[in-house]
N, C-alpha and C positions, 0 to 999 in steps of 0.2 A: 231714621235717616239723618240726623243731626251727627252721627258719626262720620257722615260721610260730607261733611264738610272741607275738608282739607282739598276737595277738587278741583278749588280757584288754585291752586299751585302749579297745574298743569293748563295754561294759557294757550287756545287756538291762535291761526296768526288771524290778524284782522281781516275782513270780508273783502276790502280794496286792495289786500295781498293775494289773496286767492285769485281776485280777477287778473288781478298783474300777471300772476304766475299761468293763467290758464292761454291769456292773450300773447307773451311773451313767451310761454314756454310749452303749451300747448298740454298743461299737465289738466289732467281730468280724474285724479284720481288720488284721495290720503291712504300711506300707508300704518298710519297710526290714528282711528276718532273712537265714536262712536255714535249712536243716533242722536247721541243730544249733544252734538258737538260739529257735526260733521258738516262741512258745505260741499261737496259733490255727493252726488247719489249712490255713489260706491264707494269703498271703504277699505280696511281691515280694521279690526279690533281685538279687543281681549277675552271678548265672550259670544265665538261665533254660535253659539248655541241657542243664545237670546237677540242677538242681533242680526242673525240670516234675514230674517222676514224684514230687516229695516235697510236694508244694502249691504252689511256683512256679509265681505268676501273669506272671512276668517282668519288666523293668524297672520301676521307680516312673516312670519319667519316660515310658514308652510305654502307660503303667495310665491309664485313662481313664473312672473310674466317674461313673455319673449320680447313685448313691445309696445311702448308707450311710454308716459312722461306721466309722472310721479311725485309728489310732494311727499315728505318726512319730515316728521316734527315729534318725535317716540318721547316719552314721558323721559325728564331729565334724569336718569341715573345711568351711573358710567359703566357698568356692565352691560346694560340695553343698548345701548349708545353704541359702544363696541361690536357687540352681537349685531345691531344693524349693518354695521359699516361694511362686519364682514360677510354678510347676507348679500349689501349691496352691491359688493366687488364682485364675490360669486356669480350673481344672475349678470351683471354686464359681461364679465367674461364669457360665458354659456350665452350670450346672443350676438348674431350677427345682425339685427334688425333693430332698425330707432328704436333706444330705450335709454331712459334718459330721468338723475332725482336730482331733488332739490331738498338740501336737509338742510332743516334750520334746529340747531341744537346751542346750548347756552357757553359762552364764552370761561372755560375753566383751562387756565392757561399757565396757573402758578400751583401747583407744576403742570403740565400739562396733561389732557385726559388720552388715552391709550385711544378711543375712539376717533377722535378729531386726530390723533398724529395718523391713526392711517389713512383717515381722508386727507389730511394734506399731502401723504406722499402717494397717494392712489396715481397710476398710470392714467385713470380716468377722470381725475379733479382735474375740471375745464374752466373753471372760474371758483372766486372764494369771495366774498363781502363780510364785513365786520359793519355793524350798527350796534352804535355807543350806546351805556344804558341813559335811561332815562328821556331817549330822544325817539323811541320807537315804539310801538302799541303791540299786547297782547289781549287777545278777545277771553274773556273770564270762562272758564273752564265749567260754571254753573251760567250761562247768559241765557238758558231756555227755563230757569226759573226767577229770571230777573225784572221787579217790574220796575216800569218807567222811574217811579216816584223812589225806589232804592237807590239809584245812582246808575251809572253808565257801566258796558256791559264789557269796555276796554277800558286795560289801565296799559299805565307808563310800563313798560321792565325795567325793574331795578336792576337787572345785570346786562352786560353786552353782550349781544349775539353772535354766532356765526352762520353763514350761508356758504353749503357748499355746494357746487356745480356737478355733478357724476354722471360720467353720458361716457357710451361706446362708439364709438367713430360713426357708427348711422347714428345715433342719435346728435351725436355734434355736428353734422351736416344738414339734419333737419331742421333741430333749436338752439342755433351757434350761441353761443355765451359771446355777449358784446356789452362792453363796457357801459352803453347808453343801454339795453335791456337790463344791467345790475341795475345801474341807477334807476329805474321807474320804477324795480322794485323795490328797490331801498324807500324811495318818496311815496310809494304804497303804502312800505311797514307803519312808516312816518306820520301817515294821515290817517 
């Protein structure tokens, strides 16, 4: 198992983000954990063969919801990244019913990643946040084999983040993106 260390490189968001985002956004659901990562009781993952019996819904890319609200957070590489975005434009297109994500992917801007440019020009990007590195918390990707006396189960990110808003007009009449609903989440990430 010592090979599989490299897992703190993929950072959950903090547990006071989750609640932000559930309270504010009404999301109830990641489309990227796994059981030992996950803070809602349903999921997608990478291995829905071992992790059905634990809330694995199965892949994000075979997940096909008509409606609801959604957190993304996919392991940082720019192909995935990509392949989200365009997943997620897909399925807001295909529903006419609240549905609505929240993708926090990591601020790669020089030059810029092919993922984040088409959430930026998404017909469906309804709000966007940028948090500075160093100023916001990620929950360690190993935090369910962390004990007290090792040290704390969030650290700082060293890179800055983005947060982007993706909702189809029922979802953006449900969980409107409002400048004071960024901000609690941003002072979530924060705390």
């Amino acid at each position: 198992f010592g090979t599989l260390e490299a897992i703190n490189l993929q950072g959950a968001l903090p547990i006071n983000a989750f609640r932000s985002l559930h309270r504010e956004f009404g999301v109830s659901f990641e489309c990227f954990a796994s059981p030992l990562n996950c803070f809602f009781p349903q999921y997608c993952s990478a291995f829905p063969d071992t992790d059905g019996s634990f809330g694995s819904r199965g892949s994000f890319f075979d997940f096909f919801p008509v409606e609801g609200s959604f957190e993304a957070n996919p392991p940082f590489q720019e192909e995935l990244i990509l392949a989200m975005a365009k997943h997620i434009d897909l399925l807001l297109q295909m529903s006419d019913r609240p549905l609505s994500f929240i993708v926090v992917i990591p601020e790669w801007r020089n030059p810029p990643t092919l993922g984040a440019l088409a959430m930026d020009e998404s017909r469906f990007n309804r709000g966007h946040a940028r948090l500075n590195a160093r100023q916001h918390m990620f929950r360690s990707g190993k935090q369910h084999i962390i004990l007290r006396e090792d040290g704390p189960t969030e650290f700082l990110a060293g890179h800055a983040t983005e947060v982007f808003i993706l909702q189809n007009d029922a979802g953006c009449a449900k969980w409107p993106s409002t400048d004071k609903k960024i901000q609690r989440f941003r002072d979530a990430f924060s705390s």
